[in-house]
C-alpha positions, 0 to 999 in steps of 0.5 A: 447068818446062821444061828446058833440053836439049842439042839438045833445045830448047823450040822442038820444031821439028816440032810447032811446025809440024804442031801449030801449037805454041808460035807466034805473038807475044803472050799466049794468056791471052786465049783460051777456057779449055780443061779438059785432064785427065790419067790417070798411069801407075803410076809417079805424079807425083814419079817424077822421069821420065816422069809428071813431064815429062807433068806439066811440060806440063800446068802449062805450059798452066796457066801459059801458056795459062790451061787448067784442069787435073787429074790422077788418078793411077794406084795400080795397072793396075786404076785406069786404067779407072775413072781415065779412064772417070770424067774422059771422064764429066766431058767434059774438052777433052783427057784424057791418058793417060800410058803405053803400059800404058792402050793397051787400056783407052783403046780401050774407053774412048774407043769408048765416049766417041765425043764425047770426045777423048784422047790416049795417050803411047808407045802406038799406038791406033787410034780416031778420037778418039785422038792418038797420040803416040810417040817414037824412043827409040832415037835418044837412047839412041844417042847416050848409048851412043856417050857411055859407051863413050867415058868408060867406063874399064873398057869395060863398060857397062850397060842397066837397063830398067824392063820387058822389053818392045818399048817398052824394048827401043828404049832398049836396042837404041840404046843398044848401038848406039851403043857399037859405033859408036864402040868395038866392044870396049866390052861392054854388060851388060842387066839388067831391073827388072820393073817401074817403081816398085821402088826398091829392086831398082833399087839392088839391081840397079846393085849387081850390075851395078857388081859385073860390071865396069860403071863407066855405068849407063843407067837408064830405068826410072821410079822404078825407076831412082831407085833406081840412082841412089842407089847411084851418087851412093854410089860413086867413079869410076862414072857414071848416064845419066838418062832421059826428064826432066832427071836430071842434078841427082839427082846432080850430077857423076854423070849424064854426062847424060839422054835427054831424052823431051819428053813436056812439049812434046807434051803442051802442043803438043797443048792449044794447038792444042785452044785453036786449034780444031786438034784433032791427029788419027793418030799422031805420032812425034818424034826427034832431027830435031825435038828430041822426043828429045836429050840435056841439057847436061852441066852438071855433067860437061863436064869428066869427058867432054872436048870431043872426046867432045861434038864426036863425039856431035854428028856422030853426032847431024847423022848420024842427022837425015841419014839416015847412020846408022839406029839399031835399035829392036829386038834383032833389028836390033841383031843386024844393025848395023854401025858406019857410017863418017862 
């Protein structure tokens, strides 16, 4: 499956360039099948989010470019390891590791696999069989903080993050950045699950964050964040924004909208240039500039924000890609950011 996304199209512009992705007329089906594997962060498939999207690529590659595919799942940190020792093993074209949390493991796994090729998602690793592939989170979550400030009616806003960390903290600090470009008035709450598959504390937190006067919730919290969800979809006149997926229909007329994570493209880009004989190599990073990251459509809430809220979020999106606007990645730089006259 491969969602449709406001400014954030399948085309995936850059990759479609530096990987050679998704180009060219006619069928792939003839090529050589590639054996592509992937290992799942904790969250698991059926999170809805993150090892989701992941999997959307692989099943496109599957469908597309005929790979033969499989994925082990991860129950518990304790499984990546084994999960990735046991495919690198079997000697698969392309193994993936889905999550920053496998960055070690991977670096031992794949020194001791010189002959194997890996790639690792929101991670950084420095072994020469390894692509690593990073996001600018912040730059979404900019855009989706500048988009809350304006529908909140109560003028406070709120953060739920899965774990406090760096990682994480990209979403935040965009994310209240964005608030104080267009409404420096507007308060945002932050709140962290500590972890990404606690449903249940997701909810319990939405409830607590709701209690304080928020009326939007930005979750990025995995399975987590499902659980925030719930309690919207139970509420009158509050509002969810999604991540990393599609999530506007978990709850349709109650996402304003998701911060779309094209993990799907990077994964697929990725195995069609393994069938290209062009095996990407270092670290590649993707933003709004080459739709690695965007917002969806506001299928279901076009309405509840109005056109001229939607006008402003694309000029602050055409500011970012030009260079006007520089989002924070860290509270650090949050500390520091102005608002940026257009």
């Amino acid at each position: 499956m491969v969602w449709r996304g406001f400014w954030a199209t399948a085309a995936f512009a850059v990759l479609a360039i530096s990987l050679a992705a998704c180009g060219g007329g006619g069928t792939t089906q003839s090529k050589a099948s590639a054996r592509i594997a992937m290992v799942t962060d904790v969250g698991g498939l059926g999170d809805k989010s993150f090892n989701d999207s992941a999997y959307a690529g692989l099943k496109r590659a599957k469908a597309e470019l005929g790979a033969d595919i499989q994925v082990l799942e991860s129950k518990s940190a304790a499984d990546y390891q084994p999960n990735l020792s046991a495919l690198a093993d079997e000697n698969y074209d392309e193994i993936f590791a889905i999550g920053f949390l496998m960055n070690k493991d991977l670096a031992q796994v794949a020194g001791n696999h010189p002959s194997g090729h890996f790639a690792i998602i929101d991670a950084v690793v420095a072994q020469p069989n390894v692509t690593s592939v990073t996001f600018r989170e912040q730059d979404g979550s900019f855009l989706a903080g500048a988009l809350a400030a304006r529908v909140s009616k109560t003028k406070t806003i709120a953060f739920l993050g899965g774990l406090d960390i760096p990682l994480l903290r990209k979403f935040e600090a965009g994310f209240s950045a964005g608030a104080r470009q267009v409404d420096p008035s507007v308060k945002v709450l932050v709140k962290y699950v500590g972890s990404f598959e606690d449903v249940a504390s997701g909810k319990e937190l939405a409830q607590v964050l709701f209690g304080q006067g928020a009326d939007i919730i930005y979750a990025a919290a995995g399975k987590s964040g499902i659980g925030a969800i719930d309690e919207i979809r139970n509420r009158t006149n509050v509002y969810g924004i999604g991540v990393d997926a599609n999530q506007d229909g978990l709850a349709p007329g109650k996402i304003l909208t998701s911060v779309l994570k094209r993990v799907d493209n990077a994964v697929f880009a990725i195995v069609k240039d393994i069938l290209d004989k062009k095996t990407p190599k270092g670290h590649l990073e993707f933003g709004l500039k080459d739709n690695g990251v965007g917002l969806t459509d506001f299928q279901y809430t076009r309405g509840i924000i109005g056109p001229k809220t939607i006008a402003e979020v694309g000029k602050l999106r055409e500011a970012i890609i030009a260079g006007r606007i520089t989002p924070p990645q860290t509270r650090e730089e949050l500390a520091n950011f102005k608002p940026v006259k257009l």
